[in-house]
N, C-alpha and C positions, 0 to 999 in steps of 0.2 A: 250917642244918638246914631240909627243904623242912615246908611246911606242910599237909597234904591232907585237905580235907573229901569223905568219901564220902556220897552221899544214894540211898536206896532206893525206885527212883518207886513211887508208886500207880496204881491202874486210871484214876487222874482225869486224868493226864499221863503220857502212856508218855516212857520214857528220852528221846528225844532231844530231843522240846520241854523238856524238864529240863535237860535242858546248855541249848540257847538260853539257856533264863531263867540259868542260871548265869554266864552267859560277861558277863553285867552286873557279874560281882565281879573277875574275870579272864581272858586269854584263853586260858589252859591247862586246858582243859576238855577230858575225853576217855571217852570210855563201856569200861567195866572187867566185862564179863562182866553184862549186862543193871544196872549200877548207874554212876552219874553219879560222878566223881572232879571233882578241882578241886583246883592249888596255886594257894596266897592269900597267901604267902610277901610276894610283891612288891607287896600290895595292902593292907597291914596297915595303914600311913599314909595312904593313898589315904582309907580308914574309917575312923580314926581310931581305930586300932589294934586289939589281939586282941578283946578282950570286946565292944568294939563290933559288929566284924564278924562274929565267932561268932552274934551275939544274932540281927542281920537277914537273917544267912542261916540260923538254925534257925526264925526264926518266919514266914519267906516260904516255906521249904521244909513245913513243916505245914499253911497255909493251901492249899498245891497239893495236902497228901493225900500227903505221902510218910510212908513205915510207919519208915522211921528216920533219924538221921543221928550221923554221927562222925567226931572229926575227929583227926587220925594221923600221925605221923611219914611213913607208906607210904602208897600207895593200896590195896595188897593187904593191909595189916593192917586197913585202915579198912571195905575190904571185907568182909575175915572176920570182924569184929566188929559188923560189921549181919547177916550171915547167921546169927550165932549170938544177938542180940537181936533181929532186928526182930519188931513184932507183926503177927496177919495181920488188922489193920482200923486205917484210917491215925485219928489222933486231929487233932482240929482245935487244942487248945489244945496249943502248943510247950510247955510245962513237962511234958505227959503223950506226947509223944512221945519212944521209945527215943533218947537221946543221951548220947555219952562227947566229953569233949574230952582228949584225953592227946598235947598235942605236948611235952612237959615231960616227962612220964613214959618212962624206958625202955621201948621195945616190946617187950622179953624177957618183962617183969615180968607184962604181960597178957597177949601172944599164946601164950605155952606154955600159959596155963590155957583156952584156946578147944578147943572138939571139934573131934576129927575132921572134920565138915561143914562147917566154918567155910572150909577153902580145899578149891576144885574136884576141886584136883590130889591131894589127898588123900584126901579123900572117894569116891570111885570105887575105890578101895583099902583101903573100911573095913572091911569083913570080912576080908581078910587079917591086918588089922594088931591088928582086935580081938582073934583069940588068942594074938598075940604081947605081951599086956597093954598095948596101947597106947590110952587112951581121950581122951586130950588130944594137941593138936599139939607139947609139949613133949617128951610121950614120946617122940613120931616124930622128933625131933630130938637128944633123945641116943642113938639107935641110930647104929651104926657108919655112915659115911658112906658108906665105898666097898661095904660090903655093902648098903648102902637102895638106891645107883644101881644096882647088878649086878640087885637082882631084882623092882624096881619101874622103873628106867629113869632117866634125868637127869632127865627134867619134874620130879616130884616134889620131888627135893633142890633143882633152881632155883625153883619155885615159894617156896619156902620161904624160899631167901635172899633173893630179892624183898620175901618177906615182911617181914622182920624187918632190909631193908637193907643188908646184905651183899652184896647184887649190884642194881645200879640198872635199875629198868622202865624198859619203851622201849613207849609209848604213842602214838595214832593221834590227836593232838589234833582237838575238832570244830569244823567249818567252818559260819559261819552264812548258810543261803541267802540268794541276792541276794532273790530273791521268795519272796513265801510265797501257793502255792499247793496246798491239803494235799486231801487226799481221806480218806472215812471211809465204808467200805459197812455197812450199817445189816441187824442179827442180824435184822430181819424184815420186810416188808412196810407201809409206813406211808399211809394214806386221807387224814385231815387232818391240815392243816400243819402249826397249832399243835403236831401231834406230834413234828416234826423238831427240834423244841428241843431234848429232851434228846443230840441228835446233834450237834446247832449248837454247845451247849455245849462239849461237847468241843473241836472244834473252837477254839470263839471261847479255852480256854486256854493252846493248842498257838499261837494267834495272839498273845495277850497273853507268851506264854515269847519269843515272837520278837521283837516291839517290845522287851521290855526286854532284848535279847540288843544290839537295835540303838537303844539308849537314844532311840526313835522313841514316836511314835503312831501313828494310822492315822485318818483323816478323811472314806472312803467304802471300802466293803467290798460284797459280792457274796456270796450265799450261793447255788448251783445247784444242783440237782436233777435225778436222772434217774430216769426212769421203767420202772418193771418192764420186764424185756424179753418177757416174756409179754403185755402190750398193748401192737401196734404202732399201734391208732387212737388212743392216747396223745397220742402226735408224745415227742420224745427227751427231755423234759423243761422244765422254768422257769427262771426267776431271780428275786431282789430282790435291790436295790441300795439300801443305807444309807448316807445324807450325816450327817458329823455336823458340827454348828456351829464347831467347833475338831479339831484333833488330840486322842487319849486315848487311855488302853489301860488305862481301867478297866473292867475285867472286867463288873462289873452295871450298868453302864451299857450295854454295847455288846449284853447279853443283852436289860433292858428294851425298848431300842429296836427289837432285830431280833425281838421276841415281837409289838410292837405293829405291825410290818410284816406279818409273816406273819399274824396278827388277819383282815387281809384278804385274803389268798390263797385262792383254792380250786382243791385239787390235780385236772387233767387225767385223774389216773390212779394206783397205787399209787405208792410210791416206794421204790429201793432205796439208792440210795447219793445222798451230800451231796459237793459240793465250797467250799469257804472259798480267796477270794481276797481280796488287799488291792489294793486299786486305788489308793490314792492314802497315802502313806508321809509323813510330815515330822517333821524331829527335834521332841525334846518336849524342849523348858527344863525343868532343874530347879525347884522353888519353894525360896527360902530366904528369911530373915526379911534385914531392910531396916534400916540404921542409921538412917536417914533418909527420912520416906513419901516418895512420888514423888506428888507433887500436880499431876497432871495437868489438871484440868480448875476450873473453879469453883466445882464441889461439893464437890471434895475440898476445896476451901480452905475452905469453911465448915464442913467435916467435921470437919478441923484442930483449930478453936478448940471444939471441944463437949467436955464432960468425958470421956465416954467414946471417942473419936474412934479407929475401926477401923486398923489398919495397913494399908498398902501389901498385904500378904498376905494379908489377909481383903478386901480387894475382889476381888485377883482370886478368890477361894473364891465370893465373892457372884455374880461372871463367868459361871463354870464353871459354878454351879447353874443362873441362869437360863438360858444358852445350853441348858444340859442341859431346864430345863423346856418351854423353844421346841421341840426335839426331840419331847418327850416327846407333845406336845398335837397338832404338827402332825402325828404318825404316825397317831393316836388319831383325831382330831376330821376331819381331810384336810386338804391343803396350804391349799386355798382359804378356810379357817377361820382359819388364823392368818394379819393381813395387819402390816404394815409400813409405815410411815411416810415419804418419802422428800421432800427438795427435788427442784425442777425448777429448772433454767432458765430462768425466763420472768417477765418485768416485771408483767404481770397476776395480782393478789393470787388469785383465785378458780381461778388454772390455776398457781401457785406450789408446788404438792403434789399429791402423789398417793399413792393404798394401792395395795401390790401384796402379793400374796402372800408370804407370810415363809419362804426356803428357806437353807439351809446354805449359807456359803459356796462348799462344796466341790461343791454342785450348781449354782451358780450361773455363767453364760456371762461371761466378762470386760467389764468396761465402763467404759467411757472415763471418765475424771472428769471433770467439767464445771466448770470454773473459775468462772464468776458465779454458782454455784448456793449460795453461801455469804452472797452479797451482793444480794437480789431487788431490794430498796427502798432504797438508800445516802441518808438523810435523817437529819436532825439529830434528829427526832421519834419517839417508839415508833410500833411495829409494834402494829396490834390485836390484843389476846387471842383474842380472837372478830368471827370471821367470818361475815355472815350467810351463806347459801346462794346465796341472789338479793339483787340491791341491792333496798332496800326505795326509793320513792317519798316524799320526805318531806311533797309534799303528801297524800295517800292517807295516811299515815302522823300530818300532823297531824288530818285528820279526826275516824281512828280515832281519836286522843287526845283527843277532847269526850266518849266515849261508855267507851271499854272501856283505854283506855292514856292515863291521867292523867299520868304519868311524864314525858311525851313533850310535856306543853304547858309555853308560853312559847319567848321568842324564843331561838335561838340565837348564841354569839359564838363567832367565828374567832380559835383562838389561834396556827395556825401554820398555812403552805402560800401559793402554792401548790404541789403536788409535781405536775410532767407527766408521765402515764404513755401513751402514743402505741404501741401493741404490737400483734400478734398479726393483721396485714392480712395473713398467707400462712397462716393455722390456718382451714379451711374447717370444721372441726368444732366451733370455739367462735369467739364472737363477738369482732366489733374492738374493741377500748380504743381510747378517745382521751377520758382524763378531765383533771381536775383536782382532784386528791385537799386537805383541808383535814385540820387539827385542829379540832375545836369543845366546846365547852363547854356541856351541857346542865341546866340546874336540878334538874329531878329526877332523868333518867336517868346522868348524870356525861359523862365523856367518851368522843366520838365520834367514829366518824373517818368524813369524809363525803366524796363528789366530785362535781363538778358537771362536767355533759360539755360538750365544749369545742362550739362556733357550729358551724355548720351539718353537726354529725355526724349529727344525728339531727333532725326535726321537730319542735319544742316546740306544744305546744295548752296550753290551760287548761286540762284534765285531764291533763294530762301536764307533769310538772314537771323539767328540767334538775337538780334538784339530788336525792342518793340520799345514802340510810345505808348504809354497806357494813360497817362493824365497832363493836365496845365493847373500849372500854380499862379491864380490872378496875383 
């Protein structure tokens, strides 16, 4: 026996973004006279059987705004029985949306007691058939057979056997675009940008029905604009372009972000029509829960042993927020607000990093890895916590320690080094290393990490002393 859920779009998702997003249950997905069909027959296991899969496609089908759903031996009984229940304002909570499940139920039992209206083919013939006492499609079916086809036509009686199974539909199954580029012309004239949201929206559901048609995300997107054509000193219109930190095809995410881009837009000229493109597509992994955490790194290992200690699946939840919050600031604040942290290549502690602005992957130009950039200082000794800016002079330094930096007096002892660091004689924009880096041990201030620069790099004076502070070990 086939299985077929009928869904009745709303104004929020017209029909065929409706099939996309369906076609994530099955691929026999086909549009039935302005309403979305689906056999799930073969997908029942796949979801972990009937009630399961019933439940997430009535409560995914309501959150899009559809006005009903049912689910039916036929697609034309499933049909006729949203035409004759659906309501005309869609409900957001799926328990308060119109739904029958009757694949169990003979479809005699309910489809005779449906009106007239309920199937096309009959409905167009309802004043005929009203004074022949016919007020149910029951009626119209115990009339004589060969007299209903002589004076209404065959459609009518095939309709009907379709209906109720007797004669099997032959449907247009839907096909999901390789690309998704949709266009939406907009009922009026729009000045500011922020305005085009409520069009963008649209839009960004008809994109999210596609992703999950092509169990995908989408990681940078494009939203265009053209410009009345009653101003040609306009020019044809704009764009923005949204990078996002990962792949998603979450709906209010992709909304917040593309609000806080347009934030800054100011439109050339009236606008009439929107176009939504995806530019960069990549499958989305399902998330599922973990027998075992995957402890990747050395936090998670101490994460591990705490009593409350998070799964594998709420780190990445923890992922996705902050990547989501990096989006959110650098749309908001400007790229050059949010910066990033990065290694460098290079033996010299003071040019071993650098901040660059913090951008999505997916806008980001590809870059070579640099292999020693994991390894700056290969020494048996910690690395300093802290780095001064400039090496400090430790004579200049003991000085100041009589008067204002107590901390800093008594003699110092070398407890490791020395470490040669000899670098950077082809960087014209920072200066040559050629030290010799120490551990030392300071009385008050704890440990230090100091370097004393090698003979004849530099002039030594008696104001001027070979030996510097350049970090603190908390």
């Amino acid at each position: 026996m086939d299985r077929w859920i009928a869904l009745w779009p709303g104004e929020a998702l017209p029909p065929a973004p409706l099939g996309w997003w369906a076609l994530q249950f099955t691929p026999r997905v086909a549009l039935l006279d302005g309403v979305v069909v689906l056999e799930v027959g073969a997908s029942l296991r796949l979801f972990g059987g009937e009630a399961a899969l019933l439940g997430r496609v009535r409560e995914g089908a309501a959150r899009l705004g559809c006005l009903g759903a049912c689910a039916a031996p036929t697609p034309r009984s499933a049909r006729a029985w949203l035409v004759a229940h659906r309501w005309p304002e869609p409900k957001d909570d799926a328990s308060a949306m119109p739904w029958m499940a009757a694949w169990q139920a003979p479809v005699q039992s309910w489809l005779d007691a449906l009106p007239l209206q309920a199937l096309a083919e009959v409905a167009v013939h309802a004043e005929t058939l009203a004074p022949m006492g016919c007020r149910t499609l029951g009626d119209v079916r115990r009339l004589p057979r060969a007299g209903l086809s002589r004076r209404f036509g065959a459609g009518l009686r095939q309709a009907m056997d379709r209906a109720d199974g007797s004669v099997p539909d032959v449907l247009d199954w839907l096909s999901l675009p390789e690309v998704f580029d949709e266009r939406l012309e907009l009922p009026g004239r729009i000045e500011e940008a922020t305005a085009m949201m409520h069009g963008a929206t649209t839009l960004l559901g008809a994109l999210v029905a596609w992703l999950a048609g092509r169990q995908a995300g989408v990681s940078a997107l494009t939203l265009h604009w053209r410009h009345d054509f009653h101003r040609r000193d306009a020019g044809p219109g704009g764009h923005c372009t949204v990078h996002l930190a990962e792949p998603t095809r979450d709906q209010a995410r992709l909304q917040r972000l593309l609000a806080e881009h347009l934030a800054h837009v100011t439109l050339a000229g009236p606008v009439g029509e929107l176009r939504l493109c995806a530019d960069q597509v990549a499958p989305l992994p399902l998330s599922s829960d973990l027998l075992f955490a995957e402890l990747g790194s050395a936090a998670a290992q101490l994460l591990s042993h705490a009593p409350n200690a998070p799964h594998a699946s709420n780190g990445q939840a923890q992922h996705q927020t902050l990547q989501a919050l990096l989006e959110h600031l650098s749309a908001r604040l400007g790229a050059d607000q949010v910066r990033l942290g990065e290694v460098v290549p290079d033996h010299r502690p003071e040019q071993a990093q650098r901040w660059r602005a913090w951008s999505p992957p997916s806008a980001q130009a590809p870059r070579r890895a640099s292999a020693g950039a994991s390894a700056m200082l290969p020494m048996a000794w910690p690395l300093p916590t802290w780095l001064s800016p400039k090496p400090l002079s430790l004579a200049l330094l003991g000085r100041a320690a009589q008067r204002d930096l107590p901390q800093y007096q008594g003699p110092l002892r070398l407890l490791a080094g020395p470490h040669r660091v000899e670098s950077g004689w082809w960087d014209a924009a920072a200066q040559e290393a050629a030290r010799d880096y120490y551990l030392a041990l300071s009385p008050g201030a704890g440990l230090l990490w100091i370097f004393r620069e090698r003979p004849g790099r530099e002039a030594v004076t008696p104001a001027r002393s070979p030996w510097f502070l350049h970090g603190w070990l908390a």
